[in-house]
N, CA, C and O atoms as a GROMACS GRO file, in nm:
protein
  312
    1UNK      N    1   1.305  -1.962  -1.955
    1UNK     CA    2   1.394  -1.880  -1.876
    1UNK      C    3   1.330  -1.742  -1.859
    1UNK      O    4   1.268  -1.682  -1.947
    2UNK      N    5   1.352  -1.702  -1.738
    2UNK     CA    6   1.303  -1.552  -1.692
    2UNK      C    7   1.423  -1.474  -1.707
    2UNK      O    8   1.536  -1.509  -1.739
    3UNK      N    9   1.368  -1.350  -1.674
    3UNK     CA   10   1.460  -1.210  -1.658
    3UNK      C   11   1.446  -1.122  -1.542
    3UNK      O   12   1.350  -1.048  -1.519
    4UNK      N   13   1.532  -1.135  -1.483
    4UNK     CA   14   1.505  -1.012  -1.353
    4UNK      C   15   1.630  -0.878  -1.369
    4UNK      O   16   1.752  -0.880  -1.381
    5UNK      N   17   1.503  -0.738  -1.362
    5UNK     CA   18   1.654  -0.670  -1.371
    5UNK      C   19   1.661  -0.627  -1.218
    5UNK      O   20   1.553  -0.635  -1.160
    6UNK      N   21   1.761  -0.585  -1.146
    6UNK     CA   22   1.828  -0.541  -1.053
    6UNK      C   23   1.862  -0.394  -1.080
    6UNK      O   24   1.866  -0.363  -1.199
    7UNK      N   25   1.888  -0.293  -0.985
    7UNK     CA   26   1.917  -0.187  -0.972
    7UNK      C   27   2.092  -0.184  -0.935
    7UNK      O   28   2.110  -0.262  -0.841
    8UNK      N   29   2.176  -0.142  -0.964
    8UNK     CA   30   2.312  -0.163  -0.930
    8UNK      C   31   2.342   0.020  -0.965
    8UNK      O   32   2.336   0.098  -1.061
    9UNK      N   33   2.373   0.021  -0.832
    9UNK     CA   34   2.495   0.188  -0.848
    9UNK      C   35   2.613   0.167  -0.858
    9UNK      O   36   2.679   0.095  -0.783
   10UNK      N   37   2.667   0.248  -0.982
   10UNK     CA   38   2.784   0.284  -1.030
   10UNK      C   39   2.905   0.413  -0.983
   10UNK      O   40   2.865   0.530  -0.979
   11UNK      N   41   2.974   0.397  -0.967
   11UNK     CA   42   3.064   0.509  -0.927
   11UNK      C   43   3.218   0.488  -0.972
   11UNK      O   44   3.262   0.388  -1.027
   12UNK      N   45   3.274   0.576  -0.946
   12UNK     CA   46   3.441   0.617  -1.043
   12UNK      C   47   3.478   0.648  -0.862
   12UNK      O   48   3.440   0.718  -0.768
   13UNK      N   49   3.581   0.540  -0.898
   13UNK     CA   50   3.661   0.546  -0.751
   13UNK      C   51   3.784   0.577  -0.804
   13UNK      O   52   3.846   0.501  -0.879
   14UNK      N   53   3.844   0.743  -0.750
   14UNK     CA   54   3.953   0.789  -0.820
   14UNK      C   55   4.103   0.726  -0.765
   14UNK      O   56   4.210   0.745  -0.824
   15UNK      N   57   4.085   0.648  -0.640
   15UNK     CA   58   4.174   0.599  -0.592
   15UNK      C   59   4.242   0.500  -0.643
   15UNK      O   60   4.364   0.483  -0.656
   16UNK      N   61   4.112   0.409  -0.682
   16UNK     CA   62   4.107   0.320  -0.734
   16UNK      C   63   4.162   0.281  -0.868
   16UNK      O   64   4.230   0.184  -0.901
   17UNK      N   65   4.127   0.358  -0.918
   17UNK     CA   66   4.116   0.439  -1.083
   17UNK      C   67   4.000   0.306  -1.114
   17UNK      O   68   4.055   0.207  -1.163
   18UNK      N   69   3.900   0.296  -1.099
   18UNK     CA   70   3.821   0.163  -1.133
   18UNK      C   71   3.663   0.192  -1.100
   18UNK      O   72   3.620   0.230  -0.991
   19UNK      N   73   3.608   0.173  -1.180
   19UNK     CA   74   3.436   0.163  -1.180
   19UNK      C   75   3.387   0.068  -1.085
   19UNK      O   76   3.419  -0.051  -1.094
   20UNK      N   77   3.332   0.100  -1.017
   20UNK     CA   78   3.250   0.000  -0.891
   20UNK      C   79   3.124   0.011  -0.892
   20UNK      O   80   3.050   0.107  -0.914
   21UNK      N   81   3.102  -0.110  -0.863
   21UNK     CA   82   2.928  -0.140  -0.837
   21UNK      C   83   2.863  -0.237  -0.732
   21UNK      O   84   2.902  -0.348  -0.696
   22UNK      N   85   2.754  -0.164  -0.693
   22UNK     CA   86   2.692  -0.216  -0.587
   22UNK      C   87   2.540  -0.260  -0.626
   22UNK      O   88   2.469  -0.174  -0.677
   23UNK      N   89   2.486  -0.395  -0.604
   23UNK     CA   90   2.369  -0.409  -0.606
   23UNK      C   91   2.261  -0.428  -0.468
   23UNK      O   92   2.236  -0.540  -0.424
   24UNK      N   93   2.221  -0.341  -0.426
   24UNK     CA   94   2.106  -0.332  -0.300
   24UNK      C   95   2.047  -0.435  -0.289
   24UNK      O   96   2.055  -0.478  -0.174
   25UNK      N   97   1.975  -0.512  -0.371
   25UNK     CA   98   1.874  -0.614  -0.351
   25UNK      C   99   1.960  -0.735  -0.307
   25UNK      O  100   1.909  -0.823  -0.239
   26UNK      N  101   2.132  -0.742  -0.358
   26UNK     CA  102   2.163  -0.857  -0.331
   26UNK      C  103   2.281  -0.850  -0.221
   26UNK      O  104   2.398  -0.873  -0.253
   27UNK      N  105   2.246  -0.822  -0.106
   27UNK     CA  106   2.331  -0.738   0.031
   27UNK      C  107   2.485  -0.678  -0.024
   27UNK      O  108   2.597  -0.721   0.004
   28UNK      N  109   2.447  -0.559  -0.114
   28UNK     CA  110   2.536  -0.516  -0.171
   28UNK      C  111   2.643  -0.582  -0.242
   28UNK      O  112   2.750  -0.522  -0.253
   29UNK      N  113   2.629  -0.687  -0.289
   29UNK     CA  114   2.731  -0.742  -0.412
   29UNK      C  115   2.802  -0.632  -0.451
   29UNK      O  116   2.747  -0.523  -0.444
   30UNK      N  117   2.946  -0.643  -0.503
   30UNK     CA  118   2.979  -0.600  -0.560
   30UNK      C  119   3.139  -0.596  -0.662
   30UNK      O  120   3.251  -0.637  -0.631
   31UNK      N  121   3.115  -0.562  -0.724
   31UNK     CA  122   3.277  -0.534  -0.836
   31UNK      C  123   3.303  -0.409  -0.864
   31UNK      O  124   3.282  -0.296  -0.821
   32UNK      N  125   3.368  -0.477  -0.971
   32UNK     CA  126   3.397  -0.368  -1.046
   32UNK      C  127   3.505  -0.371  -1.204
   32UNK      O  128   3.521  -0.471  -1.275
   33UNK      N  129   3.551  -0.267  -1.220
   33UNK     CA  130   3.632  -0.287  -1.440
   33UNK      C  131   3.691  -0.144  -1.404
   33UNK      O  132   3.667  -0.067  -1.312
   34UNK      N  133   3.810  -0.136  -1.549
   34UNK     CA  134   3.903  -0.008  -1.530
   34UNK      C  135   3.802   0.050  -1.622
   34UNK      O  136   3.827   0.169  -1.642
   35UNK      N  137   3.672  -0.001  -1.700
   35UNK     CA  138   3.623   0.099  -1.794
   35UNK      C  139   3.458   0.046  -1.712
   35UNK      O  140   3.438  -0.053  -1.641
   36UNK      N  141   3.353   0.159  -1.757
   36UNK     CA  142   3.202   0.157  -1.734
   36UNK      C  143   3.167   0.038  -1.755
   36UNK      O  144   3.109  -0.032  -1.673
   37UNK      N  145   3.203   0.002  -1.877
   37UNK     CA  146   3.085  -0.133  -1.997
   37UNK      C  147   3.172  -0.247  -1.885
   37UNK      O  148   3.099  -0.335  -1.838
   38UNK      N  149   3.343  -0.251  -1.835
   38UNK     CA  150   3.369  -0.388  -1.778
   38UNK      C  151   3.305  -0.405  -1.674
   38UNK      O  152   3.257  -0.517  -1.655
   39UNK      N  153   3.282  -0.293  -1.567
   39UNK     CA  154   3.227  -0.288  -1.460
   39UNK      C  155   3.104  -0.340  -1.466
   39UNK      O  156   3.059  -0.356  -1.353
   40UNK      N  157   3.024  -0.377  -1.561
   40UNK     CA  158   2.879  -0.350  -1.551
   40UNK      C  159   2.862  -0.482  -1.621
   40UNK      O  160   2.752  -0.537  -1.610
   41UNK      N  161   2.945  -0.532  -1.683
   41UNK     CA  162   2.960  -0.658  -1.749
   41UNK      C  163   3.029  -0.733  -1.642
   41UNK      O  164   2.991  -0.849  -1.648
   42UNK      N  165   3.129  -0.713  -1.532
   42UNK     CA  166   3.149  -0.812  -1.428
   42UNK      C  167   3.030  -0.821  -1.346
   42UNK      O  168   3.001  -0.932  -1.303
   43UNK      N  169   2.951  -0.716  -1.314
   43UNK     CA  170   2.830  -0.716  -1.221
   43UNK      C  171   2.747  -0.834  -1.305
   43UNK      O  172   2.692  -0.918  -1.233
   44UNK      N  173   2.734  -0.847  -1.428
   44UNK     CA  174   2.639  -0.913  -1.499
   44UNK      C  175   2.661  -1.025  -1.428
   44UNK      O  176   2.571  -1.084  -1.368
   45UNK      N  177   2.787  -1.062  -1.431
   45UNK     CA  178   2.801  -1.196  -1.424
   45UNK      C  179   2.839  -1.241  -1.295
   45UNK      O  180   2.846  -1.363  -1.281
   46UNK      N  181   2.871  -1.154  -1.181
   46UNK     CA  182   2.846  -1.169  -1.083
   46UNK      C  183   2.678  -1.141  -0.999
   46UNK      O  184   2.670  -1.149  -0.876
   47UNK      N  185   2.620  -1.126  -1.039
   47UNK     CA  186   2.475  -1.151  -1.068
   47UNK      C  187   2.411  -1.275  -1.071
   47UNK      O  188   2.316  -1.306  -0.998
   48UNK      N  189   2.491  -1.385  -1.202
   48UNK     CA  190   2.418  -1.484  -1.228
   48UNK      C  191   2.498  -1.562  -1.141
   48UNK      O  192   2.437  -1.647  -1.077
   49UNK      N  193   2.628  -1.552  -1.124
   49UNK     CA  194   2.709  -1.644  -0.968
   49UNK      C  195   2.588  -1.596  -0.853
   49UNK      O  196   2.534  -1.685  -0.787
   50UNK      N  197   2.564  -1.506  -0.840
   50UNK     CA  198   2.509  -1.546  -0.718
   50UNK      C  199   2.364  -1.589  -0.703
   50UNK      O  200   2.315  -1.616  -0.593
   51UNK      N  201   2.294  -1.596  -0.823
   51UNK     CA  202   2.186  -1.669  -0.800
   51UNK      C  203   2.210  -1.810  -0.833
   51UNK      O  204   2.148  -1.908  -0.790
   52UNK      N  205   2.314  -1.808  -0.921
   52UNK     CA  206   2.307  -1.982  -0.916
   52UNK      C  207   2.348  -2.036  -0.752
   52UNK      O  208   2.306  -2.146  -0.717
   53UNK      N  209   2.403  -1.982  -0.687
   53UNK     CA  210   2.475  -2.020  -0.543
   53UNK      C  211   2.331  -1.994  -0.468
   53UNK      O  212   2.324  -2.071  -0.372
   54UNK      N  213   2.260  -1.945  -0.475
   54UNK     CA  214   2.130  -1.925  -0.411
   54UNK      C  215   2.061  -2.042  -0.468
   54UNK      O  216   2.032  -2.128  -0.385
   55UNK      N  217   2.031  -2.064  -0.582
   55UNK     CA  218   1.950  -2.163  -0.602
   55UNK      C  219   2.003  -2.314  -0.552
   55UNK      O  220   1.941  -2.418  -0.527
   56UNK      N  221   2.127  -2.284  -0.550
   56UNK     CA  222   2.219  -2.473  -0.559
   56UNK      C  223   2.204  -2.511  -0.388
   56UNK      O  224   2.206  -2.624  -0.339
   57UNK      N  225   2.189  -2.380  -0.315
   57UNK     CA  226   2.166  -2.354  -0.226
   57UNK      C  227   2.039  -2.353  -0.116
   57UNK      O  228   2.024  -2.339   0.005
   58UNK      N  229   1.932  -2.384  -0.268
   58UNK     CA  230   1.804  -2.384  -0.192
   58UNK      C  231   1.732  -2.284  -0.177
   58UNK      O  232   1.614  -2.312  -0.153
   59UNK      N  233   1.770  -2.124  -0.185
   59UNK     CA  234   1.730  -2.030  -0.114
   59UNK      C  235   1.670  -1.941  -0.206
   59UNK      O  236   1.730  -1.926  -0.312
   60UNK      N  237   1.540  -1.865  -0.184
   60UNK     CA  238   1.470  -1.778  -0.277
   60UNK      C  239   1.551  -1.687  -0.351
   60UNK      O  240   1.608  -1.606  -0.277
   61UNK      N  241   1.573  -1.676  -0.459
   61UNK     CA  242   1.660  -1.604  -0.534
   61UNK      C  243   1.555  -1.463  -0.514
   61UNK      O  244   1.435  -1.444  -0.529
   62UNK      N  245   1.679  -1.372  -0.471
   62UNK     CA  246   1.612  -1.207  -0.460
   62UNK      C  247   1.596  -1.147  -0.527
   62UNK      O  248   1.673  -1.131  -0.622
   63UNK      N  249   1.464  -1.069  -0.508
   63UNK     CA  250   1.407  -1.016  -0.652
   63UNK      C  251   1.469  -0.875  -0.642
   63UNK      O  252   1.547  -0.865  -0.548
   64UNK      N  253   1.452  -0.746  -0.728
   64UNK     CA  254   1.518  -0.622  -0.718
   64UNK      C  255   1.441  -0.568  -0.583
   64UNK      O  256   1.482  -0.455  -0.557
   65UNK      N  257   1.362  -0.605  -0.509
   65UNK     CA  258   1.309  -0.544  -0.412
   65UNK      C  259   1.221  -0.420  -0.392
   65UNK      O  260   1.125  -0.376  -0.455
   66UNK      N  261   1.307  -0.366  -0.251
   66UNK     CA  262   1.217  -0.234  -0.248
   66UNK      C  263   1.293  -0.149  -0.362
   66UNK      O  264   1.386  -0.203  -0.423
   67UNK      N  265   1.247   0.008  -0.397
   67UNK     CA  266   1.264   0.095  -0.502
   67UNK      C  267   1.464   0.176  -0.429
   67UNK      O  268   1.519   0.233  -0.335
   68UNK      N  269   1.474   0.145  -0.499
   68UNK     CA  270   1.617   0.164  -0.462
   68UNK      C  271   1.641   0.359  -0.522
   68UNK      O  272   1.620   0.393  -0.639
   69UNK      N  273   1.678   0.439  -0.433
   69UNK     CA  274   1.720   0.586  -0.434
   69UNK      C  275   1.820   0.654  -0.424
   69UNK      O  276   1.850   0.651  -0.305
   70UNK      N  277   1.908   0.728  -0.490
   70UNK     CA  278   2.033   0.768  -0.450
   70UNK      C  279   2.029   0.909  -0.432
   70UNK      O  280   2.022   0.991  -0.523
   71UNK      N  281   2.034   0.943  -0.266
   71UNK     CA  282   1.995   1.116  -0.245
   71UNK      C  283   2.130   1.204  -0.247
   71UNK      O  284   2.216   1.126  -0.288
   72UNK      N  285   2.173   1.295  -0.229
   72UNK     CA  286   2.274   1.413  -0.151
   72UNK      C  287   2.219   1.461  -0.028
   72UNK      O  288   2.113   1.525  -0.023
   73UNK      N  289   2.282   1.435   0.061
   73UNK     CA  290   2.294   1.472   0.194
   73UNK      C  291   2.378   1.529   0.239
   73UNK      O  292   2.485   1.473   0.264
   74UNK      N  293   2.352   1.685   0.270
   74UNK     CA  294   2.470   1.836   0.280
   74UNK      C  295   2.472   1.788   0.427
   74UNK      O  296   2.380   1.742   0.495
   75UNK      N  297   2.651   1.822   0.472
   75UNK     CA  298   2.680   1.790   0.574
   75UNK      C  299   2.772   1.905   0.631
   75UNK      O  300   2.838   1.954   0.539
   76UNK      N  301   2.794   1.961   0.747
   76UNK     CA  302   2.873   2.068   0.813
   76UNK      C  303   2.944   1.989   0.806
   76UNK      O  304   2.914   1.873   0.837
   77UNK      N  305   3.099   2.034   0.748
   77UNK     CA  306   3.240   1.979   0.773
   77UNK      C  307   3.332   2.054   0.856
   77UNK      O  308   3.306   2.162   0.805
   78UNK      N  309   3.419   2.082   0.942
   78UNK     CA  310   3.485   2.141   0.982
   78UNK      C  311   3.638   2.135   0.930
   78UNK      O  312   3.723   2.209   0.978
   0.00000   0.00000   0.00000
């Protein structure tokens, strides 16, 4: 058995009240948990759902890809 890690961004959605996550490499998957560790532990395992559905599927399981970046971009608001 191999290991691939993935890049996944985290964020606190106050609306929400809930940790969300997005993984880039895998056309943005995503979840989320009311705490950090659930959020990141449902991603785990929504992770391995979706490569098993890729593989059962036939289809190249995606690697972490290109280098994934998270910038700030200042914007005029009115």
């Amino acid at each position: 058995m191999t290991t691939q890690t993935y890049k996944v961004i985290l964020e606190w959605d106050s609306e929400a009240q809930a940790w969300v996550t997005y993984v880039p490499a895998l056309n943005l998957l995503s979840t989320f948990g009311e705490t950090r560790d659930e959020a990141i532990n449902n991603t785990r395992e929504a992770i391995v759902g979706y490569i098993e559905a890729t593989t059962k599927e036939g289809l190249p399981i995606p690697t972490s890809g290109a280098e994934t970046e998270l910038v700030d971009i200042e914007v005029a608001v009115a």
